[in-house]
C-alpha positions in Angstrom: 49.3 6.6 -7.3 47.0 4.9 -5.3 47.9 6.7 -1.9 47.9 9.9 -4.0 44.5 9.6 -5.0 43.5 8.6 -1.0 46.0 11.9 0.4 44.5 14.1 -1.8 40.9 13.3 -1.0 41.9 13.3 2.5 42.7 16.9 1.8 39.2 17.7 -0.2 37.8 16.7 3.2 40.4 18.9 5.5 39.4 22.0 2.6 36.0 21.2 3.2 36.2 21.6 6.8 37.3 25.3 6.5 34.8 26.1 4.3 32.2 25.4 6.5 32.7 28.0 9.5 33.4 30.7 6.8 29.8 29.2 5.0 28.1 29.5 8.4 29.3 33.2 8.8 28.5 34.2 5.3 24.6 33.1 6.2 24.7 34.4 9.7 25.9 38.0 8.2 24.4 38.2 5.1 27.4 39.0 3.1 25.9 38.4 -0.3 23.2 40.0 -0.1 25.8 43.6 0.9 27.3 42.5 -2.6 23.6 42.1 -4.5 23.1 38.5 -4.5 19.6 37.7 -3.5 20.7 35.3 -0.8 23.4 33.8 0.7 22.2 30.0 -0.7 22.2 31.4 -4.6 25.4 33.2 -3.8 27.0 29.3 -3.0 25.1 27.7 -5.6 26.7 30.1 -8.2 30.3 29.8 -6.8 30.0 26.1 -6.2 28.6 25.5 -9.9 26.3 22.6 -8.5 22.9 22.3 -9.2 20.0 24.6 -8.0 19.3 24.6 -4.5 22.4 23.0 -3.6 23.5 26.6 -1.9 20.7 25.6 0.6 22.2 22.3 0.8 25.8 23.5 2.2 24.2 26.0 4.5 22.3 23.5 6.1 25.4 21.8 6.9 27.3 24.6 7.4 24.9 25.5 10.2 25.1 21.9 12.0 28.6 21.4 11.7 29.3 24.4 13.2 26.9 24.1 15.8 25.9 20.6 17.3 27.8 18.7 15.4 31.2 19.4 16.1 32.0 15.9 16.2 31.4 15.5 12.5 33.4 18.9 11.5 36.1 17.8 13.2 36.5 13.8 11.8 35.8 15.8 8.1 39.0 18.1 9.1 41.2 15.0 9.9 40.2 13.6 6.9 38.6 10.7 8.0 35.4 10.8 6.7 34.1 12.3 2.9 31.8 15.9 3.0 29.1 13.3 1.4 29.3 11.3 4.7 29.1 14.0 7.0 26.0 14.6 5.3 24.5 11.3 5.5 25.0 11.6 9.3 24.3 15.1 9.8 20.6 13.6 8.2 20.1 11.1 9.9 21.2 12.3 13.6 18.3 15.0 12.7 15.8 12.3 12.5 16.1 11.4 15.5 14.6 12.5 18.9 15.4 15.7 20.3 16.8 14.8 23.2 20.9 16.1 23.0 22.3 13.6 24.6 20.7 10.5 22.7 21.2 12.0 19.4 25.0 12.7 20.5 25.1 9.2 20.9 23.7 8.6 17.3 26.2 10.6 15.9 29.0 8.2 17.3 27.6 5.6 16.3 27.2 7.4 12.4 30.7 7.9 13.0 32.3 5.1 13.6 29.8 3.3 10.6 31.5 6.0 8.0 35.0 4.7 8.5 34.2 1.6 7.2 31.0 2.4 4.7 30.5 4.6 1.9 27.6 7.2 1.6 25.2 4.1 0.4 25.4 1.8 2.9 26.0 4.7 5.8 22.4 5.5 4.4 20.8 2.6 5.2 22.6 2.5 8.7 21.5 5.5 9.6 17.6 4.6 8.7 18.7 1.4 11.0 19.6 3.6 13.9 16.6 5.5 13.5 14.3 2.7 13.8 16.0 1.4 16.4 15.7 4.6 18.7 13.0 5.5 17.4 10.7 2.9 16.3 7.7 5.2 16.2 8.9 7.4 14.0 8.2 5.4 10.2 4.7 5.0 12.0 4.3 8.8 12.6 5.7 10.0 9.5 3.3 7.4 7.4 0.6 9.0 9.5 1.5 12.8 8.5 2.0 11.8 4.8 -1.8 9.8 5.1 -3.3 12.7 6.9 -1.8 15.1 4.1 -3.0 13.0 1.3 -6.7 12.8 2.4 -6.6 16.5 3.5 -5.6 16.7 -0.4 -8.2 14.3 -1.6 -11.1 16.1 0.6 -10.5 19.4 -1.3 -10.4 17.9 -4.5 -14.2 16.3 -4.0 -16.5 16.8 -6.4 -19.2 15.4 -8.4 -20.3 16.0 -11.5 -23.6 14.2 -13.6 -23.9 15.8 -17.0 -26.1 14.4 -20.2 -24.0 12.2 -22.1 -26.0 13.2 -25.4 -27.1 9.6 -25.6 -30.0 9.1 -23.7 -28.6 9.1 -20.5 -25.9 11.2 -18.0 -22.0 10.4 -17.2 -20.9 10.4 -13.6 -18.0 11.0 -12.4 -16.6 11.7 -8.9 -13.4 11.8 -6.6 -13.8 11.6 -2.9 -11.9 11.0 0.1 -10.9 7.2 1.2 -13.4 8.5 4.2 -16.3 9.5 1.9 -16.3 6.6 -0.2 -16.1 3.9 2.6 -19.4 5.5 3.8 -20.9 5.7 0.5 -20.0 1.8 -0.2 -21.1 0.6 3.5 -24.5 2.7 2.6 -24.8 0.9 -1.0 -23.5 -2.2 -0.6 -26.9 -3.4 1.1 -28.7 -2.6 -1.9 -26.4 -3.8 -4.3 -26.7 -7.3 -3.4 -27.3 -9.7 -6.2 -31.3 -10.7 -6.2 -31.4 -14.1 -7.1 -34.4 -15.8 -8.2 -35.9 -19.0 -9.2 -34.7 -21.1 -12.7 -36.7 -20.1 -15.3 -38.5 -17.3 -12.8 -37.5 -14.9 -15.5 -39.8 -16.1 -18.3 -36.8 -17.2 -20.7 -37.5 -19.8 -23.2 -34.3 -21.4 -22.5 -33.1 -21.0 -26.0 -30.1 -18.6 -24.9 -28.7 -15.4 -22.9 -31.3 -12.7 -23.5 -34.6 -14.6 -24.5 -35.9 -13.5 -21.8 -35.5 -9.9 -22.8 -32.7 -9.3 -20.5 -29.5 -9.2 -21.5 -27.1 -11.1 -20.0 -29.3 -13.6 -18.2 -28.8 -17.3 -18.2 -32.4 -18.2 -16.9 -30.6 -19.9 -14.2 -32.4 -17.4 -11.3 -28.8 -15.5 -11.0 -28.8 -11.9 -10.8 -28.2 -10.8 -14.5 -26.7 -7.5 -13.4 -22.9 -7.2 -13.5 -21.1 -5.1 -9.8 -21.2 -1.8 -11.7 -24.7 -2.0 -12.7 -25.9 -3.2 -8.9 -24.0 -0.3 -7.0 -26.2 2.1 -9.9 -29.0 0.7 -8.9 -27.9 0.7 -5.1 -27.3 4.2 -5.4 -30.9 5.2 -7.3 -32.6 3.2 -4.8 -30.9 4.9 -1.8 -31.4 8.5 -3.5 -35.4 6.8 -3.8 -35.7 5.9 -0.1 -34.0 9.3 1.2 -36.7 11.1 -0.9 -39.8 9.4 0.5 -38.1 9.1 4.2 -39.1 13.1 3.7 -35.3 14.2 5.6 -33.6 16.4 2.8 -33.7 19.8 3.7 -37.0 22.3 2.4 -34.7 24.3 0.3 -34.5 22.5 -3.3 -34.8 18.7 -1.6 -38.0 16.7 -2.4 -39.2 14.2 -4.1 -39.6 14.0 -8.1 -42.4 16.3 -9.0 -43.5 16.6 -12.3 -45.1 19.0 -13.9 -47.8 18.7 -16.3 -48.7 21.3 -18.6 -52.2 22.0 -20.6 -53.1 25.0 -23.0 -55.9 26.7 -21.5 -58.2 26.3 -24.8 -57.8 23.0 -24.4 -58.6 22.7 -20.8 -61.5 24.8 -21.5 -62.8 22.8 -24.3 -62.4 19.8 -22.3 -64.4 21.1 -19.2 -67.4 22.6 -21.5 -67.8 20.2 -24.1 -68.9 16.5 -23.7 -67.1 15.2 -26.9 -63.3 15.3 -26.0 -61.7 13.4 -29.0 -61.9 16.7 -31.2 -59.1 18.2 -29.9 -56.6 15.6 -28.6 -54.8 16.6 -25.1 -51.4 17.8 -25.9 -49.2 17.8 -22.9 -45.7 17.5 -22.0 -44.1 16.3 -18.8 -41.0 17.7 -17.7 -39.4 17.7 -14.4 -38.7 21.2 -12.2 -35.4 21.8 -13.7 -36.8 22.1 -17.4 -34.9 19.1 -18.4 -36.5 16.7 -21.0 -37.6 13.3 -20.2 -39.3 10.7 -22.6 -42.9 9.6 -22.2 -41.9 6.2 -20.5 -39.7 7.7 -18.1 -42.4 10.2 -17.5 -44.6 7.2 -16.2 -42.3 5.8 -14.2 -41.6 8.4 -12.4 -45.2 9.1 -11.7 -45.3 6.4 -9.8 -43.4 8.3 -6.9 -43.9 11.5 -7.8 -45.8 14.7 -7.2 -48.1 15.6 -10.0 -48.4 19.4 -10.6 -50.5 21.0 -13.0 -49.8 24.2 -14.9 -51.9 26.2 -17.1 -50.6 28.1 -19.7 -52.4 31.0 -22.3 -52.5 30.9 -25.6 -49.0 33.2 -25.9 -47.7 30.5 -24.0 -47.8 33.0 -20.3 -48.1 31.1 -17.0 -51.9 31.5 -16.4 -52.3 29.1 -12.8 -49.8 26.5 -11.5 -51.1 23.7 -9.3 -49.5 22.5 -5.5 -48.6 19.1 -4.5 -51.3 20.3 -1.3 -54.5 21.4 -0.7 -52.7 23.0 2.5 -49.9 24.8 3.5 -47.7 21.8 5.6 -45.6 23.4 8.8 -42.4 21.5 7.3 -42.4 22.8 3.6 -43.9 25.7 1.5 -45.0 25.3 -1.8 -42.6 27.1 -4.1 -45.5 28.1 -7.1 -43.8 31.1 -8.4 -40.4 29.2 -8.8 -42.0 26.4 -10.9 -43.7 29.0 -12.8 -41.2 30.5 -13.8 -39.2 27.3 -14.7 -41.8 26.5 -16.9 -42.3 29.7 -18.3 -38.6 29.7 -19.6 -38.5 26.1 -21.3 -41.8 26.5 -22.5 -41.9 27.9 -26.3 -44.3 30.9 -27.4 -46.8 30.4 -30.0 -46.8 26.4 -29.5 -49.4 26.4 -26.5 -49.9 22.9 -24.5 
């Protein structure tokens, strides 16, 4: 039973062999296609009953069994080798270089390996034999399948900062392994810890947070976990960029905030010596329209150009200020825009 089971295999392999030149021809004429098949390769995949795409499979070796690899056709026609085998070696002669000769060489090597091995270890000898010929080849193919996945990661960027609802905005980003090395070398600087002096803090000593800061042990250590330094690093950085006065005219600038005053008001105030009877009411809101509280307001004041606007009592845009008395050669004064910004976000009726 035993030789039965190896002669008749021995034959799978001989049948196999015919099949291929007759494969090879069906692809080379297209045959199937004559009889209404969409290709030759779902024409095989159909009559074989294997899986999809294995059509493609046995065309592909079709093809180099009948053409430069005669060696392997003709070991699968004597039976001395399995059609799985003669794919293992038809793969892995293809890996290597081009040159004919050497890769002739390869597949007697792969040869000889598959009477002895099965489709497994023949596997692993063949990656062997590629590495040995050709030990830059892992190298090269790790470095097609890096430069593919930044290409990838670059075209998938973004950024996006959106109010969270809570009183502050979410962040989140992807960005190429590129792009984010240069953002951390450009934060890391500034997201040192700042160590100070014990007790520099004002704590009491009683515990964490006496001092008003949470997290801090009075012990002069930087509070601040990693996270919350590369924040900072990054406002700071978007801070110094800003006054270093290098972001382009068009929508780049420093903070500017814009504060607005009913005209009755401002009238009042100019022709009347006893200001406490009507109170000022203004708001401060930044270009984009975008609320801010009071505090944050004065903070960013600090930094920040202060433009006035003037608005009737129907809440139109009567005069809006300028940063500068002048016209600078490097930037124009963009009135009409900031008008218009605060036309839209400003409500009718309630004049400020």
């Amino acid at each position: 039973m035993l030789d039965t089971v190896a002669a008749l295999e021995r034959l799978r392999s001989t049948l196999d062999a015919v099949v291929m030149p007759v494969v090879a021809e069906v692809d080379a004429t297209d045959a199937a296609k004559a009889e209404g098949w969409s290709s030759s390769k779902d024409f095989l995949t159909a009559v074989t009953g294997g899986h999809r795409g294995g059509g493609a499979g046995l065309v592909r070796l079709a093809r180099e069994l009948t053409g430069p690899r005669g060696a392997t056709l003709a070991d699968l026609a004597g039976g001395r080798i399995s059609r799985v085998q003669a794919e293992v070696v038809t793969r892995a002669v293809d890996q290597l270089p081009g040159d004919p000769v050497l890769r002739g060489r390869g597949e007697a090597v792969m040869l000889e390996h598959a009477r002895v091995l099965d489709a497994t270890a023949l596997t692993r000898a063949g990656r062997h034999l590629v590495s040995v010929v050709d030990p830059d080849g892992d190298e090269r193919a790790a470095e097609r399948a890096l430069a593919r996945e930044e290409r990838a990661a670059h075209l998938g960027r973004f950024l996006n900062i959106r109010d969270d609802g809570i009183g502050g905005v979410s962040i989140r980003g992807r960005a190429s392994a590129e792009d984010g090395a240069m953002i951390r070398a450009a934060l890391l600087p500034l997201a040192a810890p700042v160590p100070t002096d014990p007790g520099a803090c004002g704590g009491t000593g009683t515990g964490p947070g006496s001092c008003g800061t949470d997290g801090c042990t009075h012990d002069g250590a930087d509070p601040r976990e990693h996270g919350a330094r590369f924040l900072d690093a990054l406002v700071e950085a978007t801070r110094r960029l800003q006054s270093a006065d290098l972001l382009p005219s068009s929508h780049g600038a420093t903070p500017r905030i814009t504060l607005t005053l009913g005209y009755l008001w401002l009238l009042h105030q100019h022709t009347s010596s006893h200001h406490n009877h009507h109170p000022a009411a203004a708001d401060a809101g930044m270009d984009s329209g975008d609320p801010m509280s009071a505090e944050a307001a004065r903070r960013l004041a600090c930094d920040a150009d202060l433009i006035p606007a003037v608005l009737g009592p129907e809440g139109q845009v009567l005069d809006v200020g300028r940063r500068q008395r002048l016209v600078t050669a490097d930037r124009l004064p963009r009135p009409s825009r900031r008008a218009l910004g605060r036309r839209r976000t400003h409500q009718l009726g309630q004049p400020r």
